[in-house]
N, C-alpha and C positions, 0 to 999 in steps of 0.2 A: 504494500500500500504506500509504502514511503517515494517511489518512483511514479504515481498516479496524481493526474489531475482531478481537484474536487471540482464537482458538478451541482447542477439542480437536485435539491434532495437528497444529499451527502447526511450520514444522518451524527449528528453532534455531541459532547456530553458536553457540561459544565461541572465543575468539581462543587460547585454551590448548588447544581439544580437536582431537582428528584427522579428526573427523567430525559431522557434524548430527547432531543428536537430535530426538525427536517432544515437543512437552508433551504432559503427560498436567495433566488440570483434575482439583486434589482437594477445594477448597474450596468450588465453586460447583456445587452439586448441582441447579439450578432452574432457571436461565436458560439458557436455549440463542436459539442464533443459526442460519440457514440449518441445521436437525438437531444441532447440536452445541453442548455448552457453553461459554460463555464466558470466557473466564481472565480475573481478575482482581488487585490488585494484593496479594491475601491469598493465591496462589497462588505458596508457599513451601515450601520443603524440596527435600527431591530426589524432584522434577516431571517428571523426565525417563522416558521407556519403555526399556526395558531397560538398556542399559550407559553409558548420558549421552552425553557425547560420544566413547565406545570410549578413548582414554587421552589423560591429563592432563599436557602438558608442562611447567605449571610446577616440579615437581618432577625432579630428577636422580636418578638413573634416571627416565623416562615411568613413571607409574604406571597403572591401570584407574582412569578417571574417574567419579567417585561426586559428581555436583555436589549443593552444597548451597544453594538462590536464599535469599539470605537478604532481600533486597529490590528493588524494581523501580522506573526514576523515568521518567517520563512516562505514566504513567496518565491516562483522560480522566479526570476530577474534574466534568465536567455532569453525568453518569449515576451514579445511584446503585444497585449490584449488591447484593440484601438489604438493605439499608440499610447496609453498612456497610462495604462495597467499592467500589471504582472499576474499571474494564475499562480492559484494557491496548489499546493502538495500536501498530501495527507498527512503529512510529520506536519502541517503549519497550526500557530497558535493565534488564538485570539484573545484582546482583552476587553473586557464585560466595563462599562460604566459604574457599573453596580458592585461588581466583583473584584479581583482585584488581576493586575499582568497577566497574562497567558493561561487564565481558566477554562480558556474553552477547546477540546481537542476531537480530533476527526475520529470515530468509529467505524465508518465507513466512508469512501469518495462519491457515490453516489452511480460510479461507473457500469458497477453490477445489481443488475434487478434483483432484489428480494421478493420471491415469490408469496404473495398473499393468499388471504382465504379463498377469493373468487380466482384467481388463480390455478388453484389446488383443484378447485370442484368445476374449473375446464379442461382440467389435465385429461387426457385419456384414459380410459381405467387399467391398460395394461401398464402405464406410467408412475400410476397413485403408489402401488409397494416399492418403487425405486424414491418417491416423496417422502413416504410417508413409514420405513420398514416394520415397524410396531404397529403399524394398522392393520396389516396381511394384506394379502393379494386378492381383491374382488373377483378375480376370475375364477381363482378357486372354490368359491360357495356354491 
């Protein structure tokens, strides 16, 4: 993952949040990668799809996490994204307004689909025991 560019949907943790979050790309409207567009290191604000990381512990009481990336360090710096951006790698970090330096780190680049529920239940049935091996093979019943 360390040699991979993050994409739309890269999925995030924060060391303060309770949960991963998705990016969402708002600054790079042009370049895409494998269907998707690319995050770069202008990919700022609160980037996150719906409720960031669901709540924020560095405050007392937990609060609803509203991350704000105020900036990202390990950008590659060979590629130039519009001329005026660099595209992130999955070793890159961000820092949360809220949070503190480099809380927030890639779990995934967003490059490889994660197969979902509806997903699953399009798969072909001779497919589903290579999905799913503890479920058994439906053709066997």
């Amino acid at each position: 993952m360390k040699d991979e560019y993050v994409v739309n949907r890269a999925i995030c943790q924060c060391m303060f949040g309770t949960m991963p979050g998705f990016l969402k790309v708002t600054d790079n409207q042009t370049v895409c990668m494998n269907g998707k567009l690319v995050a770069t290191d202008k990919t700022l604000g609160n980037v996150f799809e719906g409720v960031g990381f669901a709540q924020c512990n560095k405050s007392y009481p937990p609060k609803p996490c509203t991350p704000v990336v105020t900036g990202w360090i390990g950008a590659y710096d060979g590629v130039s994204i519009n001329g005026i951006s660099s595209p992130l790698l999955g070793t890159c970090k961000g820092t949360c307004a809220l949070g503190c330096p480099n809380c927030i780190t890639f779990q995934t680049t967003g490059q490889i689909a994660i197969p979902g529920v509806p997903q699953v239940k399009q798969a072909a049935l001779c497919l589903q025991a290579d999905i799913n091996p503890l479920g058994g093979n439906p053709l066997e019943d």
